[in-house]
Structure formats: C-alpha cells, structure tokens
PDB file with one MODEL, atoms N, CA, C and O in Angstrom:
MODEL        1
ATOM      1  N   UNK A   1       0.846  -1.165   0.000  1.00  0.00           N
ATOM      2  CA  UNK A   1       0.000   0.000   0.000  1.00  0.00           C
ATOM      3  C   UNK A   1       0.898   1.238   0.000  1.00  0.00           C
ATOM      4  O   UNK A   1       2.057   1.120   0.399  1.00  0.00           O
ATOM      5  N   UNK A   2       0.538   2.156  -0.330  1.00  0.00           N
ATOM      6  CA  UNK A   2       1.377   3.452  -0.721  1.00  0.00           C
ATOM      7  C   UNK A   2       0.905   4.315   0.589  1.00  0.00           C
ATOM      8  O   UNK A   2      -0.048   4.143   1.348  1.00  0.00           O
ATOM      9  N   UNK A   3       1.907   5.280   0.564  1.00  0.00           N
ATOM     10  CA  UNK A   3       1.754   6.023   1.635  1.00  0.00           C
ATOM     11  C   UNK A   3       1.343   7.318   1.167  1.00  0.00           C
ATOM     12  O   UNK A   3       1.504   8.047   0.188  1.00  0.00           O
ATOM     13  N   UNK A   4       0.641   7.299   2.469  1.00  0.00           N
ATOM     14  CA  UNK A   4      -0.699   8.862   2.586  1.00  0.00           C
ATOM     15  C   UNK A   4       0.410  10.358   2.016  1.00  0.00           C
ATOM     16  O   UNK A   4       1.347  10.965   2.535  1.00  0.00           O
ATOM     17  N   UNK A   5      -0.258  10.450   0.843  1.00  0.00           N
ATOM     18  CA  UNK A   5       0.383  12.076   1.071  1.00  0.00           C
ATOM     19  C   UNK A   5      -0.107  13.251   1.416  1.00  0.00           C
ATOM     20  O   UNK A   5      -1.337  13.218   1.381  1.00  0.00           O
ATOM     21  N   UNK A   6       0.216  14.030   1.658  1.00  0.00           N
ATOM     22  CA  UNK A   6      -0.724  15.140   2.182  1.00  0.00           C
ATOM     23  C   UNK A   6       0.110  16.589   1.811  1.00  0.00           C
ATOM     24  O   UNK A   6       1.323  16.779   1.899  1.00  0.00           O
ATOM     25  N   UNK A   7      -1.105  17.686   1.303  1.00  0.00           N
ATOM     26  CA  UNK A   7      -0.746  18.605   0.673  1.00  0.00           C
ATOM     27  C   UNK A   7      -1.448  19.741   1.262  1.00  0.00           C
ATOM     28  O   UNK A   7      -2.445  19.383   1.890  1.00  0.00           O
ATOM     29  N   UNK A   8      -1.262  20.862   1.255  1.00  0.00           N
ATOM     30  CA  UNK A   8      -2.032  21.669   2.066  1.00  0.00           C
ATOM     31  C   UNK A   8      -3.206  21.804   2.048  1.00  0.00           C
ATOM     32  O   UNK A   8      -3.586  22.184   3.156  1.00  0.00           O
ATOM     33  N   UNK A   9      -4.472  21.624   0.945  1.00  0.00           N
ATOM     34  CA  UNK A   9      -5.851  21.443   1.045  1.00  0.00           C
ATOM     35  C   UNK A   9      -6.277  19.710   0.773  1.00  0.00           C
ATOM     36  O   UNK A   9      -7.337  19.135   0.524  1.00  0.00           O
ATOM     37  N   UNK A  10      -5.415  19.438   0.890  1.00  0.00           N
ATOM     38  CA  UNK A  10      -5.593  18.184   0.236  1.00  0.00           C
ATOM     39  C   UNK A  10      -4.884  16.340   0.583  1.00  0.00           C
ATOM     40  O   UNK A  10      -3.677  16.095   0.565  1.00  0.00           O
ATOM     41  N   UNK A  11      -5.877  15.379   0.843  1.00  0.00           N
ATOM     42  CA  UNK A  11      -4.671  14.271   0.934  1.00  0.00           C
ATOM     43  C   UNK A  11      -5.228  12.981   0.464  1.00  0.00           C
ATOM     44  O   UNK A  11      -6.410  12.637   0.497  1.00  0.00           O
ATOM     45  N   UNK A  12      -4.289  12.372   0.059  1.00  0.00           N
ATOM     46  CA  UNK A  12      -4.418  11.211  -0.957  1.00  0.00           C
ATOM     47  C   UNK A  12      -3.855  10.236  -0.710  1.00  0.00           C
ATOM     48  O   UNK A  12      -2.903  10.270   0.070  1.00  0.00           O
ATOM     49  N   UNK A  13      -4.315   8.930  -1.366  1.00  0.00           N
ATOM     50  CA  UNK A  13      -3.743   7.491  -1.192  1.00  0.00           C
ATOM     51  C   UNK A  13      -4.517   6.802  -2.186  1.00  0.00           C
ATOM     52  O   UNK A  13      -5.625   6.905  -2.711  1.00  0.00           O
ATOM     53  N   UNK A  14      -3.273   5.886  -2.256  1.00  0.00           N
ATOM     54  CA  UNK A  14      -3.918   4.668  -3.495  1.00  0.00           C
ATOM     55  C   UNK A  14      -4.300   3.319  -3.091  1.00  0.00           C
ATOM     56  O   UNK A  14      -3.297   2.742  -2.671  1.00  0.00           O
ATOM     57  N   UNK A  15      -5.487   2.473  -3.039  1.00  0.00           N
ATOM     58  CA  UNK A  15      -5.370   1.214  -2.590  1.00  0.00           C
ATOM     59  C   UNK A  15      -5.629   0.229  -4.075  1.00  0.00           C
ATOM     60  O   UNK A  15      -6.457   0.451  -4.958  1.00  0.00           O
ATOM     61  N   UNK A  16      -4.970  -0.517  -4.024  1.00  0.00           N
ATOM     62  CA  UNK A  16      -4.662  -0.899  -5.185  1.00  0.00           C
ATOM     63  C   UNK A  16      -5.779  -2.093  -4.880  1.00  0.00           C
ATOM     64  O   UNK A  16      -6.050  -2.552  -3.770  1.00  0.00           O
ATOM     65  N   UNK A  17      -6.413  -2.513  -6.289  1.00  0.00           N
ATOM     66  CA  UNK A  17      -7.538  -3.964  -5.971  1.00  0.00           C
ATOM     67  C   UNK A  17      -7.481  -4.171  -7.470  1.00  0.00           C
ATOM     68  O   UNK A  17      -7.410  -3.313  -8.349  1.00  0.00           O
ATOM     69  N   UNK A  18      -7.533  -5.659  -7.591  1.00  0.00           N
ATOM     70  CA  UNK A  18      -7.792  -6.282  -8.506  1.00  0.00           C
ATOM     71  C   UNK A  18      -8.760  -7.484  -8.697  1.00  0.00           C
ATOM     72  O   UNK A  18      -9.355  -8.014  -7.760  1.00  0.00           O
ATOM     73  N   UNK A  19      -8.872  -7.897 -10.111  1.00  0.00           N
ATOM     74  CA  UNK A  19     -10.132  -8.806  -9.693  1.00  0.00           C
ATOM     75  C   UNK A  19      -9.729 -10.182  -9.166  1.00  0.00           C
ATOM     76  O   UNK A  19     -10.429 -10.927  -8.481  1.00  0.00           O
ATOM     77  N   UNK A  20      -8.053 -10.469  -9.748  1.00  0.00           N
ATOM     78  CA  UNK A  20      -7.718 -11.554  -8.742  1.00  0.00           C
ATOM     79  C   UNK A  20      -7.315 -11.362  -7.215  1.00  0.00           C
ATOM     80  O   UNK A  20      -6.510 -12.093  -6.639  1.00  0.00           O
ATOM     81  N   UNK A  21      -7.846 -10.497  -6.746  1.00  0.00           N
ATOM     82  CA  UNK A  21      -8.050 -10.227  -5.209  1.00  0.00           C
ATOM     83  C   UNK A  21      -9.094 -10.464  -4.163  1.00  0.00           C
ATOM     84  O   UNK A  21     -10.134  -9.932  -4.552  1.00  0.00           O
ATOM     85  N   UNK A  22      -9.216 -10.903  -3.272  1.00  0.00           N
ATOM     86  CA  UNK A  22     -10.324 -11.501  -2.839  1.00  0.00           C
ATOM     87  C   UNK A  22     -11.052 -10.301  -2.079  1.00  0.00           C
ATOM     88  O   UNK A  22     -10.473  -9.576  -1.270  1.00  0.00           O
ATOM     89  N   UNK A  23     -12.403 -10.181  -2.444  1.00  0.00           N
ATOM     90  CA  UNK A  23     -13.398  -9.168  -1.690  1.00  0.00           C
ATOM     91  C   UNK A  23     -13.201  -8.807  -0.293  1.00  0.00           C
ATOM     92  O   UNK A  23     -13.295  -7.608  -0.030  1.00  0.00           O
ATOM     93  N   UNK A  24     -12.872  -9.856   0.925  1.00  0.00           N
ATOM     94  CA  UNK A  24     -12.858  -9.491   2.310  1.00  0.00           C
ATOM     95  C   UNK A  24     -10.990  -8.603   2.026  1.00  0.00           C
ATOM     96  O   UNK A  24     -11.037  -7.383   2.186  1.00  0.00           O
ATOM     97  N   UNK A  25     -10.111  -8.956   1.797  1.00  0.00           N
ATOM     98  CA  UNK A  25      -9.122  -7.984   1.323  1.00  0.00           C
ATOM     99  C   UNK A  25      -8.898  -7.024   0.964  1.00  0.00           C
ATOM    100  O   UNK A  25      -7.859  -6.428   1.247  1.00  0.00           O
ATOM    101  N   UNK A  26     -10.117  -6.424  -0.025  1.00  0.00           N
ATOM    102  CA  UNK A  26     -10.116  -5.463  -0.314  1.00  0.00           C
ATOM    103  C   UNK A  26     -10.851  -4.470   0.406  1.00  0.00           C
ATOM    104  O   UNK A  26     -10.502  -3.290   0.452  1.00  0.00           O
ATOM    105  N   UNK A  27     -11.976  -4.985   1.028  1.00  0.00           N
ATOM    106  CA  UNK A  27     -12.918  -4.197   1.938  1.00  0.00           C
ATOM    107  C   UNK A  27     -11.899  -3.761   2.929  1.00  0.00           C
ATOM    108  O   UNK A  27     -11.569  -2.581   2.812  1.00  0.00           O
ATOM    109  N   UNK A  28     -11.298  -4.468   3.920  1.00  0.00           N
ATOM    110  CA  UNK A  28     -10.109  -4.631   4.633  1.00  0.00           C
ATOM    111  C   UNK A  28      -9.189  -3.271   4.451  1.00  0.00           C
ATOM    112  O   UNK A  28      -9.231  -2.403   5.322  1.00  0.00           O
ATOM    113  N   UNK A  29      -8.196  -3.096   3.059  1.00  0.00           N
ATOM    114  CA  UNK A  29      -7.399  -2.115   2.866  1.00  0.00           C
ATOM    115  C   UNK A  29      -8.144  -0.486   2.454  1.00  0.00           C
ATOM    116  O   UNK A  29      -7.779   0.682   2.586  1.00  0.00           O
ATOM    117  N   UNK A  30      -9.305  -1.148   1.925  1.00  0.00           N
ATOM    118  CA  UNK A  30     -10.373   0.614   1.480  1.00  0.00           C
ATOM    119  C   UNK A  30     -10.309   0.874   3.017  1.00  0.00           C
ATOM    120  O   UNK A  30      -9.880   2.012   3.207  1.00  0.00           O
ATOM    121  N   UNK A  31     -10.617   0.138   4.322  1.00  0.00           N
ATOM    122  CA  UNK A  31     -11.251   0.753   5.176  1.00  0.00           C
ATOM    123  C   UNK A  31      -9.939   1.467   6.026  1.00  0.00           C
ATOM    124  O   UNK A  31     -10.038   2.322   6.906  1.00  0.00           O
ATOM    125  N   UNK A  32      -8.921   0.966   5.592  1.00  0.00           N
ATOM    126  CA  UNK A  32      -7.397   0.953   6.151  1.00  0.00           C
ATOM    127  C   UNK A  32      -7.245   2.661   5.710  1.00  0.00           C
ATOM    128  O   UNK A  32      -7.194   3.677   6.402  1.00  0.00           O
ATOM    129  N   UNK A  33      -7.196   2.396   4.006  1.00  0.00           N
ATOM    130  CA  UNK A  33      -6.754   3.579   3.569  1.00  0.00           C
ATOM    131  C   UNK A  33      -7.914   4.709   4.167  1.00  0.00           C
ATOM    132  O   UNK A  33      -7.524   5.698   4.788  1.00  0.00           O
ATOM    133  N   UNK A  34      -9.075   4.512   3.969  1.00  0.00           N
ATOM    134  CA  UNK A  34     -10.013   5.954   4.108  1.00  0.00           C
ATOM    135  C   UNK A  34      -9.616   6.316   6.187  1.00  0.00           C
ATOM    136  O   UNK A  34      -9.912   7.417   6.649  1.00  0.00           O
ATOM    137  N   UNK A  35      -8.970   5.219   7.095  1.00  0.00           N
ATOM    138  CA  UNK A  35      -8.948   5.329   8.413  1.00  0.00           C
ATOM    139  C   UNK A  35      -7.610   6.366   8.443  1.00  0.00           C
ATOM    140  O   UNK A  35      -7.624   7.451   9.025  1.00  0.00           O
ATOM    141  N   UNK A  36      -6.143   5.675   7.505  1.00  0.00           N
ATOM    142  CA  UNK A  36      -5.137   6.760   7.112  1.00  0.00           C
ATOM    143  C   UNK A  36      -5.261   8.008   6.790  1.00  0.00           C
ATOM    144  O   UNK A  36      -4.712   8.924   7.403  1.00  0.00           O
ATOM    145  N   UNK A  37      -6.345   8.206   5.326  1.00  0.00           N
ATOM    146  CA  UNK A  37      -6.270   9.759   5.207  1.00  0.00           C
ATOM    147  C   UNK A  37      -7.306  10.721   6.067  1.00  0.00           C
ATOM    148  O   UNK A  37      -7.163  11.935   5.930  1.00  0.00           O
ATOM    149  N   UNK A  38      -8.506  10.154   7.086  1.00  0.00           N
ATOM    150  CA  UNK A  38      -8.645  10.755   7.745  1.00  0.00           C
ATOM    151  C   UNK A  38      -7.491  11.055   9.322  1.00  0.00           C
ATOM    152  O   UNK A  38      -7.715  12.011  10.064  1.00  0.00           O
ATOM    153  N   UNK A  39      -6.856  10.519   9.464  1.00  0.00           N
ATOM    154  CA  UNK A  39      -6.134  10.664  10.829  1.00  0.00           C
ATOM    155  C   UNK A  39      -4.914  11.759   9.775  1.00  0.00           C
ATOM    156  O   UNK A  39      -4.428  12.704  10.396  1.00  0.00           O
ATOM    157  N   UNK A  40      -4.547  11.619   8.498  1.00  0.00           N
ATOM    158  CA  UNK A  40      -3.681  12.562   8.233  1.00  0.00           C
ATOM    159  C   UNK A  40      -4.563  14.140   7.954  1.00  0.00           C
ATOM    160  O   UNK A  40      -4.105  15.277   7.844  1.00  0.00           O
ATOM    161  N   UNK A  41      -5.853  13.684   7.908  1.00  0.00           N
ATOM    162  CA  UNK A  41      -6.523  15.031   7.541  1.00  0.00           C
ATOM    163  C   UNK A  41      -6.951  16.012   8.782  1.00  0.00           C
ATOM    164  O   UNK A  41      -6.810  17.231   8.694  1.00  0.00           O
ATOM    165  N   UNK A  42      -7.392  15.485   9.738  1.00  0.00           N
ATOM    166  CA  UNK A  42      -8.215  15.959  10.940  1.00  0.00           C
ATOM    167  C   UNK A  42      -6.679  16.289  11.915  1.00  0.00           C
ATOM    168  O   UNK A  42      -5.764  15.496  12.135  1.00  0.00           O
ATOM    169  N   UNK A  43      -6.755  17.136  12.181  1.00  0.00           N
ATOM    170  CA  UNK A  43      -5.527  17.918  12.950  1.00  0.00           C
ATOM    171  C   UNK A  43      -5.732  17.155  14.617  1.00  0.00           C
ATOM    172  O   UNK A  43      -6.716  16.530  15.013  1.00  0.00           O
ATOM    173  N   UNK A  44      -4.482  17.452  15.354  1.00  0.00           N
ATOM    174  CA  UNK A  44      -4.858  16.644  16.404  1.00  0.00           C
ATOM    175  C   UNK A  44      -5.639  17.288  17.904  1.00  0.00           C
ATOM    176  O   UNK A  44      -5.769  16.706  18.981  1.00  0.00           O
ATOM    177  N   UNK A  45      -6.136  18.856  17.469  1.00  0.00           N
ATOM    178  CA  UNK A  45      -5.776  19.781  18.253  1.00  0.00           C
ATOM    179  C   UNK A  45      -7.716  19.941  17.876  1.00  0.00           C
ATOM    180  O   UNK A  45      -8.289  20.782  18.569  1.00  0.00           O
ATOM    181  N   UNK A  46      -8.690  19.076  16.730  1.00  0.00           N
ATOM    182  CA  UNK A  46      -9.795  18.804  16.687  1.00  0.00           C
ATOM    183  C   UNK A  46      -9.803  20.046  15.951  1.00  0.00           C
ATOM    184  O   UNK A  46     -10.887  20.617  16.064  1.00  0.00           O
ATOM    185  N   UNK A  47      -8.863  20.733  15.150  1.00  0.00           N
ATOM    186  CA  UNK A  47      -9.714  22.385  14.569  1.00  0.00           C
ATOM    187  C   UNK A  47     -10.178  22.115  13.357  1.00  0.00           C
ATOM    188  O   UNK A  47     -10.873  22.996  12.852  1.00  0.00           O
ATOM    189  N   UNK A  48      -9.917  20.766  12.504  1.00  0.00           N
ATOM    190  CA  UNK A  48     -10.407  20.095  11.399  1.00  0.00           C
ATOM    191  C   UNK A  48     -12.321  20.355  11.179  1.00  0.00           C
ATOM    192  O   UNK A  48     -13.076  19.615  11.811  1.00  0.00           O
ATOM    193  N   UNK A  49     -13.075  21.789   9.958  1.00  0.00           N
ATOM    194  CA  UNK A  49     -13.994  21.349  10.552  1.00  0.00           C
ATOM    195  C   UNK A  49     -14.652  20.853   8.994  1.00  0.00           C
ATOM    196  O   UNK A  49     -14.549  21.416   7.904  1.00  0.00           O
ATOM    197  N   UNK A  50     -15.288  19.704   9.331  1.00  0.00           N
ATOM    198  CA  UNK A  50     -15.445  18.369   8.642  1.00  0.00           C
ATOM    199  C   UNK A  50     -16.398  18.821   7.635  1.00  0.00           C
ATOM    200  O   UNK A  50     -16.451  18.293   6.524  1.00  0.00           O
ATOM    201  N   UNK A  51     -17.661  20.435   8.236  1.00  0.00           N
ATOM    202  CA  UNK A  51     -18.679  20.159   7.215  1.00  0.00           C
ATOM    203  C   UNK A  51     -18.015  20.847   6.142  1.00  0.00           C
ATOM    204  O   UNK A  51     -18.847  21.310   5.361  1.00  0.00           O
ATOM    205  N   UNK A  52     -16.261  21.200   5.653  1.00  0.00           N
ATOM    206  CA  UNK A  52     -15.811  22.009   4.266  1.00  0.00           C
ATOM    207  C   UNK A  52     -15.142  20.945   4.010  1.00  0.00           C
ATOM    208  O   UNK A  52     -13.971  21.053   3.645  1.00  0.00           O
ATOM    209  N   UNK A  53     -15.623  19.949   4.119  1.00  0.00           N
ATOM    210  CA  UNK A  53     -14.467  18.988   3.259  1.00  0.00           C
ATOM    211  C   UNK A  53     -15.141  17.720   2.461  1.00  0.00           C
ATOM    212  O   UNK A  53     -16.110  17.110   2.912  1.00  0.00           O
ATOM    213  N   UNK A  54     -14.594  17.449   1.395  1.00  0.00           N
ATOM    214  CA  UNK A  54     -15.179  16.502   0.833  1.00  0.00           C
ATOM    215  C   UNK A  54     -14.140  15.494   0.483  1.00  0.00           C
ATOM    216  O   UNK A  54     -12.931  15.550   0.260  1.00  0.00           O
ATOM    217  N   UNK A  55     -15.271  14.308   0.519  1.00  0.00           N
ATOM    218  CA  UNK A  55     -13.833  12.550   1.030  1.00  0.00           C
ATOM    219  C   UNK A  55     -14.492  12.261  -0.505  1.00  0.00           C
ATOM    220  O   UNK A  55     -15.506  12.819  -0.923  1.00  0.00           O
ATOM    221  N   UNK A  56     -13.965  11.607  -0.994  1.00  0.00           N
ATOM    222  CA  UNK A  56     -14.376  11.064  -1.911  1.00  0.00           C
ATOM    223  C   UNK A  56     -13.112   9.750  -2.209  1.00  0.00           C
ATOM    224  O   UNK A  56     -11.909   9.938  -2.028  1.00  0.00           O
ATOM    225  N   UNK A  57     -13.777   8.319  -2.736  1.00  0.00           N
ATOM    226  CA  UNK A  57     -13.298   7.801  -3.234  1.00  0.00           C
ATOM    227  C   UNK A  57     -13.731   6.869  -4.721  1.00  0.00           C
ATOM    228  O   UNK A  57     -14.877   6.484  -4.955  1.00  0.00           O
ATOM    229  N   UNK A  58     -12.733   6.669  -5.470  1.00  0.00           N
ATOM    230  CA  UNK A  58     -12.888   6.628  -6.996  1.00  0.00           C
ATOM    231  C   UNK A  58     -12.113   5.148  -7.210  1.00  0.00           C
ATOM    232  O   UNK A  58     -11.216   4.619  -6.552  1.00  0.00           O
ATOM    233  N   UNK A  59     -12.932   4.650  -8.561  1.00  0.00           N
ATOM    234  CA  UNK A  59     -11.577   3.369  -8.747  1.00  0.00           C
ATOM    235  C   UNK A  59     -11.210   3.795 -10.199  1.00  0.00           C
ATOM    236  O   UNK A  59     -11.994   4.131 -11.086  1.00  0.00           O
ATOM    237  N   UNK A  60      -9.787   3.706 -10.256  1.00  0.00           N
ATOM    238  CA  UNK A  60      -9.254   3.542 -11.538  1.00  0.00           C
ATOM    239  C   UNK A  60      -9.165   2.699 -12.004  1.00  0.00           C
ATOM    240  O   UNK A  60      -8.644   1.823 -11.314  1.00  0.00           O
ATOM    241  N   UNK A  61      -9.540   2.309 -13.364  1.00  0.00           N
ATOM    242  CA  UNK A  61      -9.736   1.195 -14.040  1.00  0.00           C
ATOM    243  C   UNK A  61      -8.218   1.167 -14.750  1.00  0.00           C
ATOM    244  O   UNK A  61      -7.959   0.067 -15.238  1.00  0.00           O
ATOM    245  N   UNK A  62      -7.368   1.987 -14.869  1.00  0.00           N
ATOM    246  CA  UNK A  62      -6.443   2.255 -15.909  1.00  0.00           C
ATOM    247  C   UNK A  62      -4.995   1.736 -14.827  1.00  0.00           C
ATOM    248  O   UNK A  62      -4.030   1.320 -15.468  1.00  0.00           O
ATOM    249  N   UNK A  63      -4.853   1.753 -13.388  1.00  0.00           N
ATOM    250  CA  UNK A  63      -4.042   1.505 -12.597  1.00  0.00           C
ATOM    251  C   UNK A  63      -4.721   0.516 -11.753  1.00  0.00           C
ATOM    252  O   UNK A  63      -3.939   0.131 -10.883  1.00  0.00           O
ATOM    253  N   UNK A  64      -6.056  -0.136 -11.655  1.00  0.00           N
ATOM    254  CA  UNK A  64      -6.850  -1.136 -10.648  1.00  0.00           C
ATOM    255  C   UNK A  64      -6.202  -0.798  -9.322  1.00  0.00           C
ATOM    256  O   UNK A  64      -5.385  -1.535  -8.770  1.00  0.00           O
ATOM    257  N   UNK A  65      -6.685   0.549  -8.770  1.00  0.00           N
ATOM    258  CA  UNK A  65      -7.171   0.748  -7.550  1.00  0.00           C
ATOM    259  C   UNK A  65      -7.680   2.116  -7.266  1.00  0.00           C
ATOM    260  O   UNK A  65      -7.713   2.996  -8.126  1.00  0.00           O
ATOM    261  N   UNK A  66      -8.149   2.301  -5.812  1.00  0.00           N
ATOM    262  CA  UNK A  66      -8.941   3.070  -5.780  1.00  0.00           C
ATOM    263  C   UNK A  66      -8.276   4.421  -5.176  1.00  0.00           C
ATOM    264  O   UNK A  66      -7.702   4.361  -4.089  1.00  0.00           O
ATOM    265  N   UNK A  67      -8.344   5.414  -5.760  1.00  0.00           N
ATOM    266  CA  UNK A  67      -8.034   6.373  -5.300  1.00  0.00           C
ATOM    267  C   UNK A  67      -8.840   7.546  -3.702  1.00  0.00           C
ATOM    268  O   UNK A  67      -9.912   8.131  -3.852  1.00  0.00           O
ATOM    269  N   UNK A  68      -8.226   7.605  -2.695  1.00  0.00           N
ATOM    270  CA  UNK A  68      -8.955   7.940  -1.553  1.00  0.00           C
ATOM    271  C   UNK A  68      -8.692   9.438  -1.519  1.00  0.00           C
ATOM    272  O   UNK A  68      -7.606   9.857  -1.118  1.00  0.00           O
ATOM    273  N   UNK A  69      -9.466  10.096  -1.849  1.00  0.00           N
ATOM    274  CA  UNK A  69      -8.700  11.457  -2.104  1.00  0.00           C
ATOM    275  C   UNK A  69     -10.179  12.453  -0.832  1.00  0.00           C
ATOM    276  O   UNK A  69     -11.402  12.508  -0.969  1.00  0.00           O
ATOM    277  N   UNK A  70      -9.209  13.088   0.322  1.00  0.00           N
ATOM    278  CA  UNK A  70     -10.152  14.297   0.877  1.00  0.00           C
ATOM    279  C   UNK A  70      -9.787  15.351   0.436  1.00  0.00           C
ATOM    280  O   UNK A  70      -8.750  15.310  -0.226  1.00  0.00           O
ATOM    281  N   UNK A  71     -10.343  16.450   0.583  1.00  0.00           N
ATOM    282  CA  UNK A  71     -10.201  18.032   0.034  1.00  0.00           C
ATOM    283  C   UNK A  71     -10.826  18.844   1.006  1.00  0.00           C
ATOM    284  O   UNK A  71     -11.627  18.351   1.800  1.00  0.00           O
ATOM    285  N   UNK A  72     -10.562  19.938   1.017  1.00  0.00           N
ATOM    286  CA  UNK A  72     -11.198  20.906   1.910  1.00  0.00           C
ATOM    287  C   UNK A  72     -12.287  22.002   0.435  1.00  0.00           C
ATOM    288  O   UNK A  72     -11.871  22.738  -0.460  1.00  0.00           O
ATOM    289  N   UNK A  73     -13.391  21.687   0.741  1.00  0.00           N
ATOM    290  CA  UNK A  73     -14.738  21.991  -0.253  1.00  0.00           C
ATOM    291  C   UNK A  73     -13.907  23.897  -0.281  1.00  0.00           C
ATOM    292  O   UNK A  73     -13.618  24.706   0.601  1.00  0.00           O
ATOM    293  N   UNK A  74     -13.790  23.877  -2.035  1.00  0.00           N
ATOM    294  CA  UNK A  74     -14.047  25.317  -2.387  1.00  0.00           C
ATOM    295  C   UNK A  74     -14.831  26.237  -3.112  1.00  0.00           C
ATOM    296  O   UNK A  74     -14.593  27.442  -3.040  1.00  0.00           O
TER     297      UNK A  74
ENDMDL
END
C-alpha cells in the first residue's frame, strides 16, 4: 500500500484492488486507507472542521485501484 500524502488542502492514497483479489481484502485495505487519510486530515488539536471537506473515493480502471482522495470543499 502506498503512503498517505498530504498537501495543504488536500490528501491522498492509493489502494490498489484487482479482480484476482479476494473481496474481504479489499474491503479490509479501502477501510485501512479511508482510516489513514482521515487521521492525516483531521488535525490533532480537533480544529479540522469536517462540514468544508469533501472525502471522496474513486476506482481507476487504468491503474486497478482506488483512489482515496479528501479536500477541503471550495
């Protein structure tokens, strides 16, 4: 699994899935990655405020996995 990057409005990760991958595995690392980029997103000090931000995650068909990308809504 690739590691969380994080950018000033923004942070990302890739979980990679394929179809020779088994379903409980993959549920497993989506829930891994979306648990990563929220603990890199939400500050530790709680000033993170959640209703300007949007989580979104996507699958790429062109790299087979899913991209976990949050943003702060502009």
């Amino acid at each position: 699994m690739q590691q969380v990057t994080a950018e000033p409005a923004s942070v990302r990760t890739e979980v990679p899935a394929t179809t020779a991958d088994y379903r409980l595995d993959i549920s497993n690392h989506l829930a891994k990655g979306i648990l990563d980029v929220l603990d890199a997103a939400i500050t530790y000090g709680g000033t993170t405020d959640l209703r300007q931000s949007i989580m979104t995650v996507v699958y790429n068909h062109d790299t087979e996995s899913f991209e976990i990308r949050w943003d702060i809504a502009k």
